[in-house]
The first five atom37 places (N, CA, C, CB, O) and aatype in JSON, in Angstrom:
{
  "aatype": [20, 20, 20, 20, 20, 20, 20, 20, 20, 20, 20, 20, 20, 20, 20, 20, 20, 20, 20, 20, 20, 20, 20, 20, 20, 20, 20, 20, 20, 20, 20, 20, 20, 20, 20, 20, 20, 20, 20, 20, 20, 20, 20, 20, 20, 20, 20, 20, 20, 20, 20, 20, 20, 20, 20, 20, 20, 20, 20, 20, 20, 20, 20, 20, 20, 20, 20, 20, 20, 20],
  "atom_mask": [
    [1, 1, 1, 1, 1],
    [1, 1, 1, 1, 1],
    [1, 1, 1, 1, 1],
    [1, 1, 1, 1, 1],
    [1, 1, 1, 1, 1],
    [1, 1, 1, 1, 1],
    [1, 1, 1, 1, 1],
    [1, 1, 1, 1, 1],
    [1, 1, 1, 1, 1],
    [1, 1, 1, 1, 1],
    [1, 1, 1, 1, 1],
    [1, 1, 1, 1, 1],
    [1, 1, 1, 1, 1],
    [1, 1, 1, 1, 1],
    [1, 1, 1, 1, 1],
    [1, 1, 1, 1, 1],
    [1, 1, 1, 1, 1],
    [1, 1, 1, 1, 1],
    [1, 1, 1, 1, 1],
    [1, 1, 1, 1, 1],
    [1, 1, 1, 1, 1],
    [1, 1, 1, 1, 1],
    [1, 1, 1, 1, 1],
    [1, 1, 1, 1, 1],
    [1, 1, 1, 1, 1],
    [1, 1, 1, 1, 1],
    [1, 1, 1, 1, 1],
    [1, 1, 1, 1, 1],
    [1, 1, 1, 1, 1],
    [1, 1, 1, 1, 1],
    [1, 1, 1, 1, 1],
    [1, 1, 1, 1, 1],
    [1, 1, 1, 1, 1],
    [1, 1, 1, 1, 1],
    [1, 1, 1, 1, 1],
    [1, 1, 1, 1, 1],
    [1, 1, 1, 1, 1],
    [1, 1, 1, 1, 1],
    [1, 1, 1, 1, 1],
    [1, 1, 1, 1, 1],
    [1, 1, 1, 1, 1],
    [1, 1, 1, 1, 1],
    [1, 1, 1, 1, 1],
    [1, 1, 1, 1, 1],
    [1, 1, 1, 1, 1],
    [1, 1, 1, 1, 1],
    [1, 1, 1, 1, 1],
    [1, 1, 1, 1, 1],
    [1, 1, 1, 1, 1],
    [1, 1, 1, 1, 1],
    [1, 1, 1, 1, 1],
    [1, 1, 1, 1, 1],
    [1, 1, 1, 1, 1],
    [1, 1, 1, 1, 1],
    [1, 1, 1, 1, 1],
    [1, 1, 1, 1, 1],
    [1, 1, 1, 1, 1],
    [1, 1, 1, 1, 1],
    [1, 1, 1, 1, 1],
    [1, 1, 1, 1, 1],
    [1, 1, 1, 1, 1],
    [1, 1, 1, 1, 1],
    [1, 1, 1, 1, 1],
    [1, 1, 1, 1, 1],
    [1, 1, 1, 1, 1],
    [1, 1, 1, 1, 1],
    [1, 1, 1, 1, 1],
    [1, 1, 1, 1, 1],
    [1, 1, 1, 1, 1],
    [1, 1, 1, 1, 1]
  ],
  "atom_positions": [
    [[0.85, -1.17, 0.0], [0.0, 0.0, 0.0], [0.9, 1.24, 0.0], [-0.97, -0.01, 1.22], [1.99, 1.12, 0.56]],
    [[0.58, 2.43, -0.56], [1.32, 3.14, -1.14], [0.9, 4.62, 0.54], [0.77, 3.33, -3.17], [0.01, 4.54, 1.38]],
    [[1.56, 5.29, 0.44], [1.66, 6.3, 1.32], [0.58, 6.98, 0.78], [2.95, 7.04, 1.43], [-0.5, 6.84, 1.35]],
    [[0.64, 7.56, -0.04], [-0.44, 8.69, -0.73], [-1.45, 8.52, -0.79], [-0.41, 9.06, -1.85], [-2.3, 9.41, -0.89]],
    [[-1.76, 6.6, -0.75], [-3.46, 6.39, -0.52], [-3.79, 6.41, 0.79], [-4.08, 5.02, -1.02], [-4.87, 6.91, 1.12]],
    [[-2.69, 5.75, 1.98], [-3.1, 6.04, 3.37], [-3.46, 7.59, 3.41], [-1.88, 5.65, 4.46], [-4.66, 7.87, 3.44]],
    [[-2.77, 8.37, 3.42], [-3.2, 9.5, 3.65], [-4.25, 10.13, 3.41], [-2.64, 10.02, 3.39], [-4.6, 11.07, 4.11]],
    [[-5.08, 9.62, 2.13], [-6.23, 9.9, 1.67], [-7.5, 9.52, 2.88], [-6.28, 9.11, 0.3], [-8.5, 10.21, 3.07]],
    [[-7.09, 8.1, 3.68], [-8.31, 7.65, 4.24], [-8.24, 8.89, 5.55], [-8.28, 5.78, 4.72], [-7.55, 9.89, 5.75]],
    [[-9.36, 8.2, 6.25], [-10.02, 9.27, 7.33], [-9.21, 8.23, 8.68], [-12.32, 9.4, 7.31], [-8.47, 7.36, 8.23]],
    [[-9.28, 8.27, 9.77], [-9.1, 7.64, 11.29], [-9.72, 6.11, 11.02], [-10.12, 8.63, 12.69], [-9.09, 5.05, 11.07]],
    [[-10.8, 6.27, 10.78], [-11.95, 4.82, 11.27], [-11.39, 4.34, 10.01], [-14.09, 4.94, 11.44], [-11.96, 3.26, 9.89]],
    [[-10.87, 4.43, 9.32], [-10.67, 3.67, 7.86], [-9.37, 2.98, 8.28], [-10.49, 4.77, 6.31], [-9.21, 1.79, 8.58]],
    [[-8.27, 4.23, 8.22], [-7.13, 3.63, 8.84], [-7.13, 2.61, 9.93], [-6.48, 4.56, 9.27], [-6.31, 1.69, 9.84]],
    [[-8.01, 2.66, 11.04], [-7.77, 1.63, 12.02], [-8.33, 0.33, 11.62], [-8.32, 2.01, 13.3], [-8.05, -0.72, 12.2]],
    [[-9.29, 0.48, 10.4], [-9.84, -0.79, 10.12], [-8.61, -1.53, 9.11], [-11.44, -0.59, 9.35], [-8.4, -2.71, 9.36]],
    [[-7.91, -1.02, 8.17], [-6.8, -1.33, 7.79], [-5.97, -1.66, 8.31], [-6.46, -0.82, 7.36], [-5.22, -2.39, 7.66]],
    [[-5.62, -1.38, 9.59], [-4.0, -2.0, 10.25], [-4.62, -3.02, 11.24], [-2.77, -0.62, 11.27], [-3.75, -3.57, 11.92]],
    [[-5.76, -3.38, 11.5], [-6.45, -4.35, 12.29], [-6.62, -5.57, 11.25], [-7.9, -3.74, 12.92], [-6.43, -6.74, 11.6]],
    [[-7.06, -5.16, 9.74], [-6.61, -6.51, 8.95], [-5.53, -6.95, 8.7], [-6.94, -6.61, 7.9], [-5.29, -8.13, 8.44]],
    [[-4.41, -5.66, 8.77], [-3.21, -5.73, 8.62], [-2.57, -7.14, 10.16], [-2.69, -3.88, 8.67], [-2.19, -8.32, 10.13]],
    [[-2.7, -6.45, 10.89], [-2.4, -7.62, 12.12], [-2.68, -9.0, 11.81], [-3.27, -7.39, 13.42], [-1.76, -9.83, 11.84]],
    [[-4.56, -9.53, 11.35], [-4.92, -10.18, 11.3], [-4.25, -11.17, 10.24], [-5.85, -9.76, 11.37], [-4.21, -12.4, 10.23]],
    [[-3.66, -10.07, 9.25], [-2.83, -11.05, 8.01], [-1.68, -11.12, 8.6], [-2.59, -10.46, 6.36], [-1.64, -12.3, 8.95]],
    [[-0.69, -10.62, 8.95], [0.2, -11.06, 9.69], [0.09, -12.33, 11.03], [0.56, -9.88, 10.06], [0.8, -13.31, 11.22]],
    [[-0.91, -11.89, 11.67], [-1.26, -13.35, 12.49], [-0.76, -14.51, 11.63], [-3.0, -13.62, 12.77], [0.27, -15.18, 11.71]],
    [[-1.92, -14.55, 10.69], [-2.19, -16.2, 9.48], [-0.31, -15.98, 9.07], [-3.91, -15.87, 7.22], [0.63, -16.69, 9.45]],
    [[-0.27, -14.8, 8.21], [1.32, -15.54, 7.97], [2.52, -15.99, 8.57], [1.89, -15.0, 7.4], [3.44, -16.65, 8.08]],
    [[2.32, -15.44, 9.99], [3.22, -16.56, 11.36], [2.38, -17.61, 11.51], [3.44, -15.88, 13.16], [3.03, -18.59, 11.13]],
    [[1.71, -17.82, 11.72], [0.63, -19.25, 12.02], [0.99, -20.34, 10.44], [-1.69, -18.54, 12.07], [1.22, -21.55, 10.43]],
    [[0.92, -19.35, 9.19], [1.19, -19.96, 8.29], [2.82, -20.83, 7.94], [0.79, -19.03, 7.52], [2.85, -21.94, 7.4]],
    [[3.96, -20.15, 8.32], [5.01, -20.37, 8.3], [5.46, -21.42, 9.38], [5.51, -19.26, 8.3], [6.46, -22.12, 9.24]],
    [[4.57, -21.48, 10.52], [5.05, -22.6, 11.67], [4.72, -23.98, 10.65], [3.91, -22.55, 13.47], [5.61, -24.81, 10.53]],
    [[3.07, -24.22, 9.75], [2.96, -24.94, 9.43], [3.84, -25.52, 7.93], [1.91, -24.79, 9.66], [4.05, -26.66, 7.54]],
    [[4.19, -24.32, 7.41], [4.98, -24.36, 6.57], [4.33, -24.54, 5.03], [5.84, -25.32, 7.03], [4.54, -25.19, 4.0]],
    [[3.38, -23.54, 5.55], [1.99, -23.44, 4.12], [2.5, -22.16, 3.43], [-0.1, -23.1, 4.75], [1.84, -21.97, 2.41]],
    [[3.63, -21.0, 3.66], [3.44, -19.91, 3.28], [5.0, -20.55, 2.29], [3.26, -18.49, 4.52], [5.88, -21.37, 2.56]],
    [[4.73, -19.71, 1.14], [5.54, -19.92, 0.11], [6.35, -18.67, -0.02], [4.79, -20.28, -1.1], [7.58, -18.7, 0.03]],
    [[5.63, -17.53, -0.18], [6.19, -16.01, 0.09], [6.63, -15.68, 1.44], [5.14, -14.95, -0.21], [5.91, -15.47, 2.41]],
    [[7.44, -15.66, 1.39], [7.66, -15.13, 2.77], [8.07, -13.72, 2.59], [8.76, -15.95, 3.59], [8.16, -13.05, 3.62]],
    [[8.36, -13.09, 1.34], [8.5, -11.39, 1.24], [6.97, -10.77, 1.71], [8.9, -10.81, -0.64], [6.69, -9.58, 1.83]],
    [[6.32, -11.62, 1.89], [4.91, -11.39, 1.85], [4.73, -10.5, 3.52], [3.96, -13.12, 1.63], [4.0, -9.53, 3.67]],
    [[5.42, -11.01, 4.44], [5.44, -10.78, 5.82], [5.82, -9.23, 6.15], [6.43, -11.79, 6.46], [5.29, -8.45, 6.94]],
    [[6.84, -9.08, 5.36], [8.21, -8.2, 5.37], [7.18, -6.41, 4.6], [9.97, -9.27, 3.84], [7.12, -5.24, 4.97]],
    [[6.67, -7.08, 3.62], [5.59, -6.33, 2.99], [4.09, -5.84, 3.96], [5.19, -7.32, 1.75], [3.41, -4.85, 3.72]],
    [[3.91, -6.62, 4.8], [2.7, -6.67, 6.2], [2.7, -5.58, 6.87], [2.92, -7.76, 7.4], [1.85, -4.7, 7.01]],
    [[4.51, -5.85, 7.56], [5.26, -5.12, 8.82], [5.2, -3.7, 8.2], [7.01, -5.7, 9.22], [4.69, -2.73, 8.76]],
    [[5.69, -3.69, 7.21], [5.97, -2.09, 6.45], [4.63, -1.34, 6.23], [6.72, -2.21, 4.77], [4.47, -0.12, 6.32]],
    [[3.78, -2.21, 5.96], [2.23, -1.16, 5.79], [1.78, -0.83, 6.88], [0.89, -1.77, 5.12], [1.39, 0.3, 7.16]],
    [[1.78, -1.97, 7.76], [1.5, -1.5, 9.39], [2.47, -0.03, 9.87], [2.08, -3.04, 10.56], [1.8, 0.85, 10.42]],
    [[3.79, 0.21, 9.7], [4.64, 0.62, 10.18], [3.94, 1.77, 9.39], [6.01, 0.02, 10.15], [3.45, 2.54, 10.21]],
    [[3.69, 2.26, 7.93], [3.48, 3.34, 7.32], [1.89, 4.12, 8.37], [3.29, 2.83, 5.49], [1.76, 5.29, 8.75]],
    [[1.08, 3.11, 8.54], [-0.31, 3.42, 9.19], [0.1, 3.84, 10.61], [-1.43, 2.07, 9.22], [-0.55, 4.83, 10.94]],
    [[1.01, 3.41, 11.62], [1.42, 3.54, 12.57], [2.02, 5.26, 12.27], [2.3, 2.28, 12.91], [1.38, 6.21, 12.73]],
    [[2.89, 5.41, 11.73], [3.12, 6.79, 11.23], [2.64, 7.56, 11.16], [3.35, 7.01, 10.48], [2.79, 8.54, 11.89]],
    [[1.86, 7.47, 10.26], [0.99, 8.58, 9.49], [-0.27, 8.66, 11.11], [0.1, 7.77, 7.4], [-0.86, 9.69, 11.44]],
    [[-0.36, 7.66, 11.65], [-1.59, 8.11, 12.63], [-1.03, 9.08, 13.82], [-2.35, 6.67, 13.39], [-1.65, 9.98, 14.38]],
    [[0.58, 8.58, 14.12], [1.37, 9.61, 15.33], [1.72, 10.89, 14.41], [3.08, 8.84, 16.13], [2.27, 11.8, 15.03]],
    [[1.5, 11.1, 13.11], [1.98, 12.17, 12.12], [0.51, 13.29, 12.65], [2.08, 11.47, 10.03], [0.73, 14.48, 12.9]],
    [[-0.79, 12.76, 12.75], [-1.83, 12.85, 12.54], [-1.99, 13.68, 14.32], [-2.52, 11.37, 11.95], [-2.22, 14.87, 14.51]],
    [[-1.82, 12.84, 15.17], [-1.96, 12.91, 16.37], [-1.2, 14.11, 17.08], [-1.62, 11.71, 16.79], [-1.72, 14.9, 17.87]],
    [[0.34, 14.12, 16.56], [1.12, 15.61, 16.93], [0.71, 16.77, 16.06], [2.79, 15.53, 16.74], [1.23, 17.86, 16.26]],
    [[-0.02, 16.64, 15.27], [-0.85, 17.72, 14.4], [-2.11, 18.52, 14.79], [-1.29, 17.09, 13.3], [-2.55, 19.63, 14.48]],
    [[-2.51, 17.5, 15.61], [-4.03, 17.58, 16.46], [-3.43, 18.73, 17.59], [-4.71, 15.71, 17.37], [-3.81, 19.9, 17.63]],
    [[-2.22, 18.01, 18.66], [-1.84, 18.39, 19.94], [-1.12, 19.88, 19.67], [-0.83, 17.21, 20.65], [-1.31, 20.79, 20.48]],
    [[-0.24, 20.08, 18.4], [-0.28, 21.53, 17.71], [-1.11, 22.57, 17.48], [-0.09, 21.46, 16.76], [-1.12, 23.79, 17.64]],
    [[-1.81, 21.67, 17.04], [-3.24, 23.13, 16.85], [-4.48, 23.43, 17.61], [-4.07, 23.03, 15.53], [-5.42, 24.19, 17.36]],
    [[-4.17, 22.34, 18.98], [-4.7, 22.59, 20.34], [-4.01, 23.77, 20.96], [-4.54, 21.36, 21.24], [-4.65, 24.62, 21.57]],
    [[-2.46, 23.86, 20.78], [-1.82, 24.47, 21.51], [-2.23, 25.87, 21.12], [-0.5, 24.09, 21.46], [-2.16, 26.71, 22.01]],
    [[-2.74, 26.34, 19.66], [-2.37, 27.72, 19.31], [-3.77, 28.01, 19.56], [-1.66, 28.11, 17.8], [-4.19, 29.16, 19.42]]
  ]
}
């Protein structure tokens, strides 16, 4: 997932995205114990979208606590 589309969504969108995001990451550790996952760049690709949503929401959050301040 690309940066420029996260940014597009709203809060409730984003959190519903990194909550499937988890959920696919769950299956692909659960998947790899059994030794069903073939991609494993697939994981590596998970962590990083989570990590971009994680961002952009503390990007979001010190933006809020800024323009409380003024």
């Amino acid at each position: 997932m690309k940066y420029k589309e996260l940014i597009q969504k709203n809060d409730k969108q984003l959190d519903k995205e990194l909550n499937d995001l988890y959920k696919n990451l769950r299956d692909f550790r659960f998947g790899m114990v059994a030794r069903e996952i073939k991609n494993v760049k697939a994981i590596k690709n998970v962590k990083k979208d989570i990590a971009r949503i994680l961002t952009l929401k503390k990007e979001r959050d010190i933006a809020k606590s800024l323009e409380e301040e003024k």
